[in-house]
C-alpha positions as a Markdown table, in Angstrom:
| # | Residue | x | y | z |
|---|---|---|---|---|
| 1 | Unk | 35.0 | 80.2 | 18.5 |
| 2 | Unk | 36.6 | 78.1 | 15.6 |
| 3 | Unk | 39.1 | 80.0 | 15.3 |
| 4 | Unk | 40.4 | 80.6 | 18.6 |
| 5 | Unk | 40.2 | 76.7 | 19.5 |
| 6 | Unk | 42.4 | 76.4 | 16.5 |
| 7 | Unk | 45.1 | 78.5 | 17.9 |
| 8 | Unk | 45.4 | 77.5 | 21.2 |
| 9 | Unk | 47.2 | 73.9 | 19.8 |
| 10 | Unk | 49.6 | 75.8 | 17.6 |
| 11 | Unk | 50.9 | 77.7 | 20.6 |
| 12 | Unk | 50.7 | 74.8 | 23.3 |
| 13 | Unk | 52.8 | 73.2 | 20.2 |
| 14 | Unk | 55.4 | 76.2 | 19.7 |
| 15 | Unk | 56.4 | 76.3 | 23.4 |
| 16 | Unk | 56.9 | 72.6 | 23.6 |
| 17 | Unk | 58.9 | 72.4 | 20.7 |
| 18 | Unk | 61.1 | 75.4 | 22.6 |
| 19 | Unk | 61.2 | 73.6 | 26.1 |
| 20 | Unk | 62.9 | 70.4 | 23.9 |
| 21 | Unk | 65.5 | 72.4 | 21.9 |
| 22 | Unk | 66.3 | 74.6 | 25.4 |
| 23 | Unk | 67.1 | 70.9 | 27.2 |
| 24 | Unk | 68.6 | 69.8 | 24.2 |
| 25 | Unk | 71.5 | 72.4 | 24.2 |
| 26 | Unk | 71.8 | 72.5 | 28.0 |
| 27 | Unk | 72.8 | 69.0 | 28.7 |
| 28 | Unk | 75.8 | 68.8 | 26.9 |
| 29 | Unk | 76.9 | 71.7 | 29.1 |
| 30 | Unk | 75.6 | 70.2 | 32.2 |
| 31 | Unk | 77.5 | 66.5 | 31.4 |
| 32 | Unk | 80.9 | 68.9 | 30.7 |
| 33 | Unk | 81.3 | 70.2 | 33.9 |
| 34 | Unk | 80.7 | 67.4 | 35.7 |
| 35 | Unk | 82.8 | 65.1 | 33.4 |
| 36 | Unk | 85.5 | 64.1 | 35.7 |
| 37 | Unk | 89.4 | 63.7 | 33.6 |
| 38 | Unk | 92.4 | 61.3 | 34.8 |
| 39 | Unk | 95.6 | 63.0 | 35.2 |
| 40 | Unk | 97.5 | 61.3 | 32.3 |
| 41 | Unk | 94.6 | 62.2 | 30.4 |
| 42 | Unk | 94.9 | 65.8 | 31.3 |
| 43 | Unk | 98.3 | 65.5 | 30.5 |
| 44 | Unk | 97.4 | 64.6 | 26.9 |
| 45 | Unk | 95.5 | 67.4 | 26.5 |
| 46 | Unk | 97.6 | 70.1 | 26.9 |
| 47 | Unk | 98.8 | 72.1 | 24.1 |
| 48 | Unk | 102.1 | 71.8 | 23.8 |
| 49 | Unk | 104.0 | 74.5 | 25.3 |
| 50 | Unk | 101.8 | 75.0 | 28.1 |
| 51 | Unk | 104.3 | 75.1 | 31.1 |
| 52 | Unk | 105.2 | 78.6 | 29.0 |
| 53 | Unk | 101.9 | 79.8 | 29.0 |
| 54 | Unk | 99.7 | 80.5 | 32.0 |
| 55 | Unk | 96.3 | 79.6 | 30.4 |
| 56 | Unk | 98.1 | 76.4 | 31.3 |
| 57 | Unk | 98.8 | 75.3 | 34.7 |
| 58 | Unk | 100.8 | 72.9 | 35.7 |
| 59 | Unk | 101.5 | 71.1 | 38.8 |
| 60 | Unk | 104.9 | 71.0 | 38.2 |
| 61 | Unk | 107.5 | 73.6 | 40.0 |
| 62 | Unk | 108.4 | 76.9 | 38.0 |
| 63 | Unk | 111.1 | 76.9 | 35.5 |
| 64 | Unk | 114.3 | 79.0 | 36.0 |
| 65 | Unk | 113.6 | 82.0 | 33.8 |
| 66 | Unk | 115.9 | 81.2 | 30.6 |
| 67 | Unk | 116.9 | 85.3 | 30.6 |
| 68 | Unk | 119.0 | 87.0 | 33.7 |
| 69 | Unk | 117.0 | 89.8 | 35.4 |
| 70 | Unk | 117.7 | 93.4 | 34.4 |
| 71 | Unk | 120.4 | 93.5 | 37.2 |
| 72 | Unk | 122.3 | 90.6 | 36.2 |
| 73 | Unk | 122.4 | 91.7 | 32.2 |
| 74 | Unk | 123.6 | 95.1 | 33.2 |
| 75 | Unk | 126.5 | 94.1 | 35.8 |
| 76 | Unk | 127.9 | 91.0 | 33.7 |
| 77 | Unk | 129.1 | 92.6 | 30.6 |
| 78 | Unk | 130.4 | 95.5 | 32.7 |
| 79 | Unk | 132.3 | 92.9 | 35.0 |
| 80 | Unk | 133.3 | 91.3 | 31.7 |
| 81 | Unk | 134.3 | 94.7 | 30.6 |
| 82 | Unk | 136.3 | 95.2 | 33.3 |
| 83 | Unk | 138.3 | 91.8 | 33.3 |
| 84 | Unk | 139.0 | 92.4 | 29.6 |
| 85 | Unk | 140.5 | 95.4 | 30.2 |
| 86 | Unk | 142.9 | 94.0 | 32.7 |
| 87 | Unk | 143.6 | 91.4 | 30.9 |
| 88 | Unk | 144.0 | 93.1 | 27.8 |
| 89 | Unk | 146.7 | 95.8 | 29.9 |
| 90 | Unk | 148.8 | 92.7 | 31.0 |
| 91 | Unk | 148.9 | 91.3 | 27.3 |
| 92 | Unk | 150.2 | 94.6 | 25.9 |
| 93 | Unk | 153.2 | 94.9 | 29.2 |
| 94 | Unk | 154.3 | 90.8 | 28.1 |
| 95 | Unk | 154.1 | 91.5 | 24.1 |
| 96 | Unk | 157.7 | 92.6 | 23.8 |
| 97 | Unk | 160.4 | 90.7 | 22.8 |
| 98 | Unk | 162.3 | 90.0 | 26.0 |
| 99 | Unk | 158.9 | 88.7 | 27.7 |
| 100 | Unk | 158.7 | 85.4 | 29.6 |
| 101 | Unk | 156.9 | 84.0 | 32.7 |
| 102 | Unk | 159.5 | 82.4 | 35.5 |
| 103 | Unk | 156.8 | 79.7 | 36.7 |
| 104 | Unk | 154.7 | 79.5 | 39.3 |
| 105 | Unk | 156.4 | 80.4 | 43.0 |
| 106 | Unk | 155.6 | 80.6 | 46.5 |
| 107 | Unk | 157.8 | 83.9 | 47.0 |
| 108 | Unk | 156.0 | 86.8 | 48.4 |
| 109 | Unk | 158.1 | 89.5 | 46.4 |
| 110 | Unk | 157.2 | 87.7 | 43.4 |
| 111 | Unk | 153.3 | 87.2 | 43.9 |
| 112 | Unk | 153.0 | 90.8 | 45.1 |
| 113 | Unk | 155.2 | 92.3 | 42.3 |
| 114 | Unk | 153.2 | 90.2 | 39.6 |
| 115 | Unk | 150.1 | 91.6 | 40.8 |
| 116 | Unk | 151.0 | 95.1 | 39.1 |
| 117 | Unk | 151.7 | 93.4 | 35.6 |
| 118 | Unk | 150.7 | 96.0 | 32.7 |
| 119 | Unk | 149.9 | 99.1 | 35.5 |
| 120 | Unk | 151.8 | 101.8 | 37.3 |
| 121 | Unk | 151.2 | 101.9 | 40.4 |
| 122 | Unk | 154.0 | 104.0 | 41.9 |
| 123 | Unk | 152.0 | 107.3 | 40.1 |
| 124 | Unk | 155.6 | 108.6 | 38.9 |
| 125 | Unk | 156.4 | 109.3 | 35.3 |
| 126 | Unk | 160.0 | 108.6 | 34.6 |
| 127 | Unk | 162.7 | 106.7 | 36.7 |
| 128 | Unk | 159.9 | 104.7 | 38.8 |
| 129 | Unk | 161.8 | 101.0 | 38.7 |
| 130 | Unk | 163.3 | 101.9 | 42.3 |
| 131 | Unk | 160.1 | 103.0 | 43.4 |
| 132 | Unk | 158.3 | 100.2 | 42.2 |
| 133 | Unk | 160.9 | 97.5 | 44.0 |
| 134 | Unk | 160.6 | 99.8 | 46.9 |
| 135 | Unk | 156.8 | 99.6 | 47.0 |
| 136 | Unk | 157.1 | 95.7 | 46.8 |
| 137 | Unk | 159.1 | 95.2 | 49.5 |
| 138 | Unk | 157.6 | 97.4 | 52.3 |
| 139 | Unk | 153.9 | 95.7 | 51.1 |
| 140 | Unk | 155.5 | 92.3 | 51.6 |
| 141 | Unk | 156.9 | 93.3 | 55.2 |
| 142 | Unk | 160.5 | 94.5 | 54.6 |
| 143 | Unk | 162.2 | 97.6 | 54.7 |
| 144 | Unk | 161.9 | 99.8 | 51.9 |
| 145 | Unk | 165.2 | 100.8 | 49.6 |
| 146 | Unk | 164.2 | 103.8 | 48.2 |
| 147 | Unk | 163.8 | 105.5 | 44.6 |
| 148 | Unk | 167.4 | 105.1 | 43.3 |
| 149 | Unk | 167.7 | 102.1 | 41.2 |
| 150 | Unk | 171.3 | 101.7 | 42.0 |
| 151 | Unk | 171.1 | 101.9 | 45.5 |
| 152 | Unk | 169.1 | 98.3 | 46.4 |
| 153 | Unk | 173.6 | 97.1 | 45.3 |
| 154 | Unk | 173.5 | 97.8 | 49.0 |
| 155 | Unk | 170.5 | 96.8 | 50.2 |
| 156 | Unk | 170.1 | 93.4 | 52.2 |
| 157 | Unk | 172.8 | 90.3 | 51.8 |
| 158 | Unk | 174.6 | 89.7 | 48.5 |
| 159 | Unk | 174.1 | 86.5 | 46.9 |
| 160 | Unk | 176.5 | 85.1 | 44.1 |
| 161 | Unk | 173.8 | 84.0 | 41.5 |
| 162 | Unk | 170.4 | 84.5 | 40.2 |
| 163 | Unk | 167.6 | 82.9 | 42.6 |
| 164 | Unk | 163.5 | 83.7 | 42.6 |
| 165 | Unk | 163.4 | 86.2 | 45.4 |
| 166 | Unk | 166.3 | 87.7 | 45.0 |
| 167 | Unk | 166.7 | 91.6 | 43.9 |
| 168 | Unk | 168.7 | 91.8 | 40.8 |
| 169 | Unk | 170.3 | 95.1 | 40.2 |
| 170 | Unk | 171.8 | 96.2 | 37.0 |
| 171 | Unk | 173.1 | 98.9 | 34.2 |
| 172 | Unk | 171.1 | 100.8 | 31.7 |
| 173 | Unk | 171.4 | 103.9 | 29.4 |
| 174 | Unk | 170.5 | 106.7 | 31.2 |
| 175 | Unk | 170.7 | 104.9 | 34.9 |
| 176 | Unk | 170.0 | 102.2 | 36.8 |
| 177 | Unk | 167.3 | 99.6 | 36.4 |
| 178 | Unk | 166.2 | 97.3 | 39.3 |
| 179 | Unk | 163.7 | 94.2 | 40.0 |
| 180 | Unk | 162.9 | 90.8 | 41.0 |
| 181 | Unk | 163.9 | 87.5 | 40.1 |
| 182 | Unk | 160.9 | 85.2 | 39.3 |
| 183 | Unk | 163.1 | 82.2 | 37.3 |
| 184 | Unk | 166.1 | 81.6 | 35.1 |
| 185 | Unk | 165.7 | 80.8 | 31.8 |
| 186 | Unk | 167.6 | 77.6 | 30.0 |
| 187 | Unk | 170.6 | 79.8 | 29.2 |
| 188 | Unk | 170.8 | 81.1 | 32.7 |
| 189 | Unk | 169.9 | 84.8 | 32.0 |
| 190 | Unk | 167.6 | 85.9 | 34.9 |
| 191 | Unk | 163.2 | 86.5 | 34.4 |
| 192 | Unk | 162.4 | 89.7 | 36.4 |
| 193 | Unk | 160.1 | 91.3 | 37.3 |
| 194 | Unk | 160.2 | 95.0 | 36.9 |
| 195 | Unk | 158.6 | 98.4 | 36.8 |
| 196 | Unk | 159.3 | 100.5 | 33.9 |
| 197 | Unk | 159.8 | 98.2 | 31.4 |
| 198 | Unk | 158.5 | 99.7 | 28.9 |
| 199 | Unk | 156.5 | 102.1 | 31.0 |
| 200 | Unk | 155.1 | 99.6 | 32.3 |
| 201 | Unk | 155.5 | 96.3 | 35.2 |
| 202 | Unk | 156.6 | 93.5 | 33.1 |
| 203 | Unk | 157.9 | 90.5 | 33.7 |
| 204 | Unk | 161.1 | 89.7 | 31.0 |
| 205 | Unk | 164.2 | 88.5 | 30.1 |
| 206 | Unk | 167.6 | 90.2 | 30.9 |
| 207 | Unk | 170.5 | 89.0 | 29.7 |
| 208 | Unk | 173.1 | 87.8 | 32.8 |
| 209 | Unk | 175.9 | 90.1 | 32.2 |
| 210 | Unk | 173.9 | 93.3 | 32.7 |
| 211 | Unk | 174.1 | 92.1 | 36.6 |
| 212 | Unk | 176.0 | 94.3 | 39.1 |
| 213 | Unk | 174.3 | 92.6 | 41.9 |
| 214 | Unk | 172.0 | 90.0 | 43.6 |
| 215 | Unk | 170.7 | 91.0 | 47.2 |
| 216 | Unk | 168.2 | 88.9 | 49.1 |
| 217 | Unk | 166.3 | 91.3 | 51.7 |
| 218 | Unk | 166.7 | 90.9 | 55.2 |
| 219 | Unk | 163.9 | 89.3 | 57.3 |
């Protein structure tokens, strides 16, 4: 009987002590998740970054993304590509000598005929300068003139002197070379714009006394 009486307090003692330290670690806890936080003191808290990183929400609307999507990345440098390549073919038809630019102009035969700078559009291989002036003309609304270089001397109404618009016809080794006028340059040599020059369109010099003709198309 003394022995069991002596017991009985060491246990009643044990589970008390146990009931204490239980309470004692669980009311910490309990005051945390019911601590309430101010929004500027939230605000403080975050790690900073945290509008990158979802264990961090914010209230605040989405960044862009900082990247393009797949799409975008793909398409761009092949856009880029392409408008390199263009502009790299127009560089190489002005890099002669003779080159030159006769200003910016309202003229139809001009704008269209520029638009083929540093290409071949005609598809021929050799003797395509009547082709190419024949080309610009019926896209711009006229009659066409044909292939023959020296043919567009009869083509439309003869002007006396070099004017943007007007065809300028002339001699070359080998045949006949014909194109646009775009300007005049300071010494009063003609800027035309041509096909094959060069095997190319190009827009250049020429000096004045290799004109047979000016014509300015009907209509």
């Amino acid at each position: 009987m003394t022995v069991t009486k002596r017991r009985a307090p060491v246990v009643l003692c044990g589970v008390a002590v146990a009931v204490l330290a239980t309470s004692a670690f669980a009311r910490p806890v309990h005051h945390q998740r019911y601590r309430a936080v101010a929004p500027n003191q939230a605000a403080q808290l975050q790690a900073p970054g945290a509008d990158r990183d979802m264990r961090y929400p914010s209230t605040a609307a989405p960044a862009a993304p900082a990247t393009p999507s797949f799409a975008a990345a793909t398409v761009e440098p092949a856009l880029r590509h392409g408008r390199r390549s263009v502009a790299d073919a127009r560089a190489r038809a002005q890099s002669h000598s003779n080159s030159a630019y006769g200003g910016t102009t309202s003229n139809a035969l001009v704008t269209e005929a520029r638009r083929y700078i540093g290409t071949n559009p005609t598809g021929r291989g050799s003797l395509w300068c009547g082709a190419f002036m024949d080309l610009v003309l019926k896209r711009t609304g006229h009659s066409g003139g044909g292939n023959l270089a020296s043919a567009y001397a009869r083509y439309g109404t003869r002007v006396t002197g070099p004017q943007v618009g007007a065809i300028a016809v002339m001699g070359r080794n080998g045949g006949g070379h014909v194109g646009v006028v775009s300007g005049v340059d300071p010494n009063g040599n003609p800027i035309i714009v041509s096909g094959n020059h060069n095997h190319t369109v190009a827009e250049s010099v020429y000096p004045a006394r290799r004109i047979n003709a000016y014509v300015l198309p009907n209509g």
